[in-house]
Residue frames as qw, qx, qy, qz and C-alpha x, y, z in Angstrom:
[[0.024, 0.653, 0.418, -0.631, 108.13, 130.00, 75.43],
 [0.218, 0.803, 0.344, 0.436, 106.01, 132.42, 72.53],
 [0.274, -0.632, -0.160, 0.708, 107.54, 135.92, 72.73],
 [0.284, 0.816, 0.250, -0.438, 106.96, 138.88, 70.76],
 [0.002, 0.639, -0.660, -0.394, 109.88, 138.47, 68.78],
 [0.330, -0.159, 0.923, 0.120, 109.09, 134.88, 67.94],
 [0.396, 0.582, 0.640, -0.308, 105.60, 135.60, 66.70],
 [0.097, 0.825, -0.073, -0.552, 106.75, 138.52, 64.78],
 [0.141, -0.495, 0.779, 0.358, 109.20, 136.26, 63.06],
 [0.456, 0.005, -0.849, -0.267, 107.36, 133.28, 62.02],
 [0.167, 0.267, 0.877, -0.362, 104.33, 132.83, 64.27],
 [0.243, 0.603, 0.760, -0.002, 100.93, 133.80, 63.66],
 [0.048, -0.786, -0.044, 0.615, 101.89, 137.48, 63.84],
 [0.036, 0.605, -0.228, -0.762, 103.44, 137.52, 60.57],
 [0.156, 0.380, 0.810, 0.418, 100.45, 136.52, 58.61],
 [0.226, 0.706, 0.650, -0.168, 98.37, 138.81, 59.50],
 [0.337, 0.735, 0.376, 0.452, 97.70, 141.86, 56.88],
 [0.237, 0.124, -0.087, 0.960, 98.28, 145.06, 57.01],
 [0.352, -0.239, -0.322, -0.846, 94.94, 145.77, 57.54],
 [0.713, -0.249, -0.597, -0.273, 93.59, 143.29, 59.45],
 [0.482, -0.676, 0.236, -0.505, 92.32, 144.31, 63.14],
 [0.759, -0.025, -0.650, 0.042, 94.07, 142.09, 66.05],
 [0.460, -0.804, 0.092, -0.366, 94.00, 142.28, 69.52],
 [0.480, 0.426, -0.675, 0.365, 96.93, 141.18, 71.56],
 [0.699, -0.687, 0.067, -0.188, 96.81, 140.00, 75.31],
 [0.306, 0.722, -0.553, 0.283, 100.21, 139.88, 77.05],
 [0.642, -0.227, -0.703, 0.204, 101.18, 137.95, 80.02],
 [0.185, -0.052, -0.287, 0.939, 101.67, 141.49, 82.21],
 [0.392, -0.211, -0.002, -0.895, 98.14, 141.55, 82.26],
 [0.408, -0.139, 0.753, -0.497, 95.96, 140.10, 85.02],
 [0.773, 0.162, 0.394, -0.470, 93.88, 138.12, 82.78],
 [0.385, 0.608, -0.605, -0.339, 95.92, 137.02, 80.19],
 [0.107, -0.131, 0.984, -0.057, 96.73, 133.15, 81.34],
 [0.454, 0.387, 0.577, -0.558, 92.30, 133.27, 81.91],
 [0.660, 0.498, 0.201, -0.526, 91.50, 134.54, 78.66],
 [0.314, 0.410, -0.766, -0.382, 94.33, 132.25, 76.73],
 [0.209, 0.085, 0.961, -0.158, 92.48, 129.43, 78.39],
 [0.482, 0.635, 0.420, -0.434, 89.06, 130.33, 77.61],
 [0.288, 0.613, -0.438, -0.591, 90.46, 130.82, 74.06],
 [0.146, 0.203, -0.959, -0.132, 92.08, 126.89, 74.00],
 [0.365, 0.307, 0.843, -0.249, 88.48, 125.87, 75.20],
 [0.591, 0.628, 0.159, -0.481, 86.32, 127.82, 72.68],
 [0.437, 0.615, -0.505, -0.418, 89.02, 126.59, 69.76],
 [0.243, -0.065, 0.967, -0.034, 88.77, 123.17, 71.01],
 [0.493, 0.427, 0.607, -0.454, 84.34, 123.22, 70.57],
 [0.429, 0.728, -0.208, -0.493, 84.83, 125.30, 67.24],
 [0.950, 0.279, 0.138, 0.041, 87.46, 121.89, 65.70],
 [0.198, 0.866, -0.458, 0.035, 90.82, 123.73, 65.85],
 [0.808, 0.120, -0.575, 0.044, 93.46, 121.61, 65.57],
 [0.755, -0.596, -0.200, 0.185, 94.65, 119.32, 68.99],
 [0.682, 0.031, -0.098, 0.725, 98.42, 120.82, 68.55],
 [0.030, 0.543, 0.178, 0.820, 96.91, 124.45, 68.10],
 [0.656, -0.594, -0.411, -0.219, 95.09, 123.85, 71.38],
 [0.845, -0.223, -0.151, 0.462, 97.59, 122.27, 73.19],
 [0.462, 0.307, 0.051, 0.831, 100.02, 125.35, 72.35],
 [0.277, -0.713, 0.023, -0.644, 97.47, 128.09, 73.69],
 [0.745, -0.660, -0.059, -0.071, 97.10, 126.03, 77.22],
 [0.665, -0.114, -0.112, 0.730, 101.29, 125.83, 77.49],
 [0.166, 0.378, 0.037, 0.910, 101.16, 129.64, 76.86],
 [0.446, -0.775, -0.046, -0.446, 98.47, 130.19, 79.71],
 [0.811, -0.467, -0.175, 0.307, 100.55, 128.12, 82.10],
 [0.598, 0.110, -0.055, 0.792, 103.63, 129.69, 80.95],
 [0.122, 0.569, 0.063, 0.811, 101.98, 133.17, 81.48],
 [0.791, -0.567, -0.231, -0.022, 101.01, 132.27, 84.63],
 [0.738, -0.209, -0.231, 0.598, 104.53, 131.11, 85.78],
 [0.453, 0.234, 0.036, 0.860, 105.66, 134.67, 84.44],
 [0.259, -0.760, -0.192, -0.564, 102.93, 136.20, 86.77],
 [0.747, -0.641, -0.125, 0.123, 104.09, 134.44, 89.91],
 [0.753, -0.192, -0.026, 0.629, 108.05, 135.65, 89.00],
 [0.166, 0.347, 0.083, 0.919, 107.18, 139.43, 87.57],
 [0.172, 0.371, 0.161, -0.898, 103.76, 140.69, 88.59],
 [0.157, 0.542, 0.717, 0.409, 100.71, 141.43, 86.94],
 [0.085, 0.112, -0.064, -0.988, 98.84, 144.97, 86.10],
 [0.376, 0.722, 0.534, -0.228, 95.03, 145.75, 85.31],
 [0.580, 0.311, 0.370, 0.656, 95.51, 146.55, 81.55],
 [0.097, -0.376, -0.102, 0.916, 95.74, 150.53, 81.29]]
């Protein structure tokens, strides 16, 4: 599983500038699993790599699972 801690460490999170605008979607929010899919399909059309793909759709499923065992929220 990707968690906030892992990202921070050594995922994508800590490349990105100081500066540089980024928008986060959590699993605690009701669209989150929807719009990591819809991400792994537009970065599939666009040539991202298959492993980079692959990785978003485990992270919608997985945010999924973690809607059906916590909850989910309309984002505040």
């Amino acid at each position: 599983m990707t968690t906030a801690e892992k990202e921070f460490e050594s995922g994508c999170l800590s490349r990105v500038g100081d500066d540089e605008p980024v928008f986060v979607v959590r699993a605690a929010d009701k669209s989150g699993p929807a719009i990591v899919q819809a991400w792994s399909i537009i970065a599939e059309l666009i040539g991202t790599n298959k492993h980079k793909v692959e990785e978003a759709r485990r992270i919608s499923r997985e945010m999924l699972q973690w809607q059906i065992e916590n909850g989910y929220k309309i984002p505040d």
